[in-house]
C-alpha positions in Angstrom: -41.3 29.4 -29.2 -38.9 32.5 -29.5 -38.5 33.0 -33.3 -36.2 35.5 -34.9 -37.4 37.0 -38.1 -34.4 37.9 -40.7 -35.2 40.1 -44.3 -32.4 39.4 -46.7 -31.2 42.4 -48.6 -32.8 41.4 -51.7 -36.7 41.3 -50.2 -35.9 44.6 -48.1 -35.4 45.8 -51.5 -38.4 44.5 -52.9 -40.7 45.2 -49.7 -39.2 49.2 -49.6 -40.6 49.2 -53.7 -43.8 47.7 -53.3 -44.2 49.9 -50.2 -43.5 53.5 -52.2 -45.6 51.9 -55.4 -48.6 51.2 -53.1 -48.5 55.0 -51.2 -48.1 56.1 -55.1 -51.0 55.4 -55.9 -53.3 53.9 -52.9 -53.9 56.7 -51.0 -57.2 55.8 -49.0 -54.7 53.0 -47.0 -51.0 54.1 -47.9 -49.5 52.5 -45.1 -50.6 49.2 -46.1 -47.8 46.9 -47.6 -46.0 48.1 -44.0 -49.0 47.6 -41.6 -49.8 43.9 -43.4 -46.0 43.3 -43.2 -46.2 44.1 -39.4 -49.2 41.9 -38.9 -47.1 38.6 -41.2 -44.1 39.0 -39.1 -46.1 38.8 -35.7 -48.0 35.8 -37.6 -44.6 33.5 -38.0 -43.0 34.4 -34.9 -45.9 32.8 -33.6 -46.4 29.7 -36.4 -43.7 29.7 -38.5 -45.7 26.8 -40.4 -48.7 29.1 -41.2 -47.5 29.8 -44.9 -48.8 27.5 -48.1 -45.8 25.8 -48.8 -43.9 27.0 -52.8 -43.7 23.9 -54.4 -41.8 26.2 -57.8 -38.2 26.2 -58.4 -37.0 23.0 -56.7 -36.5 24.9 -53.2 -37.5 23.2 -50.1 -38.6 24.6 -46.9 -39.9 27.9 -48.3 -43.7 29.0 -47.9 -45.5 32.2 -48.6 -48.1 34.2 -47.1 -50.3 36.8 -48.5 -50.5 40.3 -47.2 -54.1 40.6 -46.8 -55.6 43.4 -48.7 -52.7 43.7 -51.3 -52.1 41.3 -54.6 -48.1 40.9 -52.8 -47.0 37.4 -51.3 -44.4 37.1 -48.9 -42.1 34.4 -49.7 -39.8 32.7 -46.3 -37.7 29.7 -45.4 -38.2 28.0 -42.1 -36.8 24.9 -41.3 -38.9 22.7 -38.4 -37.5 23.2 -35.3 -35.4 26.2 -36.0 -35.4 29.2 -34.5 -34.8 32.1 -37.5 -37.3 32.3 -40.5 -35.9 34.3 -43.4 -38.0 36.3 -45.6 -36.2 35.9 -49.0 -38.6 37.6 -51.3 -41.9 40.0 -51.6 -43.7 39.9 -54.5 -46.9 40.4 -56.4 -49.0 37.9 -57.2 -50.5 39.0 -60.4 -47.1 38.7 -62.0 -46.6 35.9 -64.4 -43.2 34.6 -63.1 -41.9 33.2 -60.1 -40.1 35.2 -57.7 -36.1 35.4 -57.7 -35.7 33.5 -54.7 -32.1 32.9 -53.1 -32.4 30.2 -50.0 -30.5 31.3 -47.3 
C-alpha cells in the first residue's frame, strides 16, 4: 500500500507550537515532538488503521495516535481503502477539551 500523508495548515500550526514549547523547556530530548512525529508518519503509511478511533464530535473516520514519550496526540482521517491520510490536528492530551478538528 503506497499512502500519501497530508498536514492541513491548521495541525502544521499546532505541531510547529508544540515542537518550540517542548525544546523550551525539555532540553535532555528537544527534538522530540519532531523525531515521534517522524516515527507516526512512517507508522500510517504503513497501517493507516493503527490509531484508536475518536469517537468525540460526531466525526467519522478520524483516529489518533500518541507520540510516544510526549502527553501530545495526533489526530487523522483515513477512509478504508484510500490512499491519503490527513493529519487534521496535534494536541495534548492533558488538556480538558477536545481538539478543533476540521475533516478534510
Amino acid at each position: 500500500m503506497n499512502i500519501k500523508i497530508e498536514i492541513q495548515p491548521e495541525a502544521q500550526e499546532q505541531l510547529a507550537a508544540l515542537d518550540q514549547w517542548w525544546r523550551s523547556h525539555r532540553s535532555a530530548a528537544p527534538s522530540q515532538v519532531l523525531d515521534e512525529l517522524e516515527r507516526a508518519i512512517g507508522l500510517l503509511a504503513d497501517n493507516p488503521e493503527i490509531g484508536r478511533k475518536y469517537a468525540d464530535g460526531g466525526l467519522s473516520n478520524i483516529r489518533y495516535l500518541r507520540l510516544r514519550r510526549t502527553p501530545y496526540l495526533l489526530y487523522y482521517h483515513y477512509e478504508a481503502g484510500s490512499d491519503v491520510v490527513t493529519i487534521v490536528s496535534a494536541w495534548s492530551g492533558a488538556r480538558q477539551r477536545r481538539p478543533p478538528i476540521k475533516a478534510p
